[in-house]
C-alpha positions as CSV (number, residue, x, y, z in Angstrom):
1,X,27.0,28.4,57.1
2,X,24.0,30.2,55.6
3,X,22.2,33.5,55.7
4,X,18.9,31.7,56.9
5,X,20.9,30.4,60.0
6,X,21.9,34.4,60.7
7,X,18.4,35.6,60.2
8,X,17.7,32.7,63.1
9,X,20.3,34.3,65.3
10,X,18.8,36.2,68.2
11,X,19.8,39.1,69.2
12,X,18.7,40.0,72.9
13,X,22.0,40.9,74.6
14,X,25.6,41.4,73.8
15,X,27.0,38.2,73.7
16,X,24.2,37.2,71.1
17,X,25.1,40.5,69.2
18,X,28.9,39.4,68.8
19,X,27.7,36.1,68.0
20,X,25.6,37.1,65.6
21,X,28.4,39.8,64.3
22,X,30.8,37.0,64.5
23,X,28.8,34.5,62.3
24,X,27.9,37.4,59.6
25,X,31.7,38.2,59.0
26,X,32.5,34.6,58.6
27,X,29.8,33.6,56.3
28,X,31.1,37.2,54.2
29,X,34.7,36.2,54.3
30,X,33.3,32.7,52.8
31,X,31.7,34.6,50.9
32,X,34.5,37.4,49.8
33,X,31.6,39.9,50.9
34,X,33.5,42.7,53.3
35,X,30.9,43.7,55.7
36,X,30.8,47.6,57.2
37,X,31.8,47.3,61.2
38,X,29.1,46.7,63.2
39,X,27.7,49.2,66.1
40,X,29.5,49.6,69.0
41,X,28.6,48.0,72.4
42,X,27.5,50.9,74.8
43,X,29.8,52.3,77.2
44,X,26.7,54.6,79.0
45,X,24.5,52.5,80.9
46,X,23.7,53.2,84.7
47,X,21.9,49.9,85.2
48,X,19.1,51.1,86.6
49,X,16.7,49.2,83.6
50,X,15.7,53.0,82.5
51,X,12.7,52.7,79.5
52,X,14.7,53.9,76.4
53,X,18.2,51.9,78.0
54,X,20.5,52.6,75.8
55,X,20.7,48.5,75.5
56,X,17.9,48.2,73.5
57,X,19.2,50.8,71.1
58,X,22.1,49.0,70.9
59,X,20.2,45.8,70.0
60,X,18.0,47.8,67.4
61,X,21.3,48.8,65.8
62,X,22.5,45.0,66.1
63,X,19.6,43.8,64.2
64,X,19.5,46.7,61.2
65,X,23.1,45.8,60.8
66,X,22.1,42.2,60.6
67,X,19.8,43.3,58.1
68,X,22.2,45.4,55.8
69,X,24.9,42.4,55.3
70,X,21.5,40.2,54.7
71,X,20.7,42.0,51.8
72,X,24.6,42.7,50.7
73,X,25.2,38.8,51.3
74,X,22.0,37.7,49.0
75,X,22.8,40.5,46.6
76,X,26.7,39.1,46.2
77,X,24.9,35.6,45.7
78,X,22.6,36.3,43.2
79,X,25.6,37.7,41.3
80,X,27.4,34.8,41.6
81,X,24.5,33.0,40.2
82,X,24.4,34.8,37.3
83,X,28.6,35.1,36.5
């Protein structure tokens, strides 16, 4: 488990989201880093492929999480390091 393999994880849909979310909490609970809860799957969409779908706000959400427990997960490290 690493936090180079997470930043590899794509996230395009939901299934790659919880993947991804999955992975991240593991490698924090190896890590004894708790990680915020990530954004909820969206319960709104008509299907229809509309531009601004609330998918890809969900995804953009997906990845900014991704990037917050990034940062908390090095920052954790580098204090480890240094203990």
């Amino acid at each position: 488990m690493s936090i180079d393999l997470l930043l590899a994880l794509q996230v395009c849909d939901a299934p790659s989201a919880q993947a991804m979310f999955t992975y991240a909490k593991l490698l924090g609970a190896a890590q004894g880093v708790r990680l915020r809860a990530p954004p909820p799957e969206p319960t709104t969409c008509c299907g229809r492929g509309c531009n601004g779908c609330v998918w890809e706000g969900f995804v953009a959400a997906a990845s900014y999480w991704r990037e917050e427990a990034v940062a908390l997960l090095h920052t954790h490290q580098g204090l480890r390091t240094q203990a």
